[in-house]
C-alpha positions, 0 to 999 in steps of 0.5 A: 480234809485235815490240813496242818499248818505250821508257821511261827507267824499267829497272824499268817496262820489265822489267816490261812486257817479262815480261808482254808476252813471256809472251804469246808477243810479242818485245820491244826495250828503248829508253832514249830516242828516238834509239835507237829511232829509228836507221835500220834498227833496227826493220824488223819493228815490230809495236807501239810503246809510249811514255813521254812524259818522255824524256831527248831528247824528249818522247812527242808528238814521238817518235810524230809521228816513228815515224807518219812512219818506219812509216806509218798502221798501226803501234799506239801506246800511251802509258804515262805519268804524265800524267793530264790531259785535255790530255795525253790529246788531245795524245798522239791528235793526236800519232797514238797509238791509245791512253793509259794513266796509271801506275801501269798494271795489268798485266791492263788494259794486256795487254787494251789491246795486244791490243786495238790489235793486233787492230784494226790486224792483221786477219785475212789480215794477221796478223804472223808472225815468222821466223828462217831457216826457222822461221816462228812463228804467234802466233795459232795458237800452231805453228811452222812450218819445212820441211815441218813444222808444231809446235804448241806450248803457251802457255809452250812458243810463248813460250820458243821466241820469246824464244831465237829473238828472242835467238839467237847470245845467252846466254840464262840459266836466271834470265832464263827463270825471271822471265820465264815464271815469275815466280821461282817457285823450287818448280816453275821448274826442273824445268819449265824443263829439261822445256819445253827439251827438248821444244822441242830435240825438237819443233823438231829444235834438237839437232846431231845433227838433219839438216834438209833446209834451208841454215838450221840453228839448234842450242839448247846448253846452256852449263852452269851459266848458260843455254841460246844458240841458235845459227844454224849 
């Protein structure tokens, strides 16, 4: 699922972005509103969560907008400091599904999401990402591509998302280890070299794989920094 995220608050971002794609989602970063809302930035959208003091506009405007762009169905959730009862009813009347107050607890705002993501995708609905011939299945956690159909595991499904959410980009070896790890530095690099060769050989990302598809993808590792996955 893509999730957008926008806050002018880097750390809460990262923070909200690590647990997020820990779960298996995709996440796009926003600074302000008028990036997000720029045409045809986000076709997939899946979920959006919103501060409400933004550098161009405030919440309540920038989801009068987004209800606008992307219809009915589309979850929103406010993260904000607002408190207030007040605030609370402008945001529902503005067209969020949800509200939460910072500082946010990670397992409550997770159960929130799922909870929004479950009320607006129903069975049969469900949203799928997909990359060229790969089409990722986030509530049995396999992929698909082919004629095949891989299953992953938890962290497994969650890595292949993110390089394939970022393919054509370096991805580096720190990024993956916060993100999935949480900087673990005793167990980080030895299960990361393992959960990437197990994806190179599950989902047949080496060069030397002759896929019977027009869409190649290939995982290089770039040595000394990271991993790009590349669309051939």
């Amino acid at each position: 699922m893509l999730i957008a995220i926008v806050d002018d608050d880097s750390s809460m971002q990262c923070l909200l972005q690590a647990a997020l794609e820990h779960a298996g989602h995709q996440v796009r970063l926003f600074p302000d509103a008028h990036s997000f809302l720029e045409p045809g930035c986000n076709p997939d959208l899946g979920m959006l969560v919103v501060d409400w003091l933004l550098p161009d506009m405030q919440g309540p405007e920038l989801v009068r907008a987004a209800r606008q762009h992307y219809g009915a169905q589309l979850p929103i959730l406010f993260a904000t400091q607002r408190q207030q009862e007040r605030d609370l009813v402008q945001a529902l009347e503005a067209g969020a599904d949800d509200f939460m107050s910072k500082p946010l607890q990670l397992p409550v705002f997770m159960a929130r999401v799922q909870a929004l993501l479950r009320r607006s995708y129903r069975p049969g609905r469900t949203h799928t990402p997909q990359f060229g011939p790969y089409r990722f299945d986030p509530d049995g956690r396999h992929v698909e591509f082919g004629a095949q159909r891989v299953a992953l595991k938890g962290r497994e499904y969650a890595i292949a998302q993110h390089l394939f959410s970022h393919s054509g980009q370096l991805v580096t070896r720190q990024q993956l280890h916060q993100l999935f790890w949480q900087g673990k530095p005793a167990v980080e690099t030895r299960s990361l070299d393992t959960h990437i060769s197990q994806l190179r050989s599950k989902l047949q990302l080496g060069l030397s794989h002759d896929l019977q598809h027009p869409c190649r993808f290939a995982l290089q590792m770039v040595y000394g920094t990271g991993y790009r996955l590349e669309r051939l």
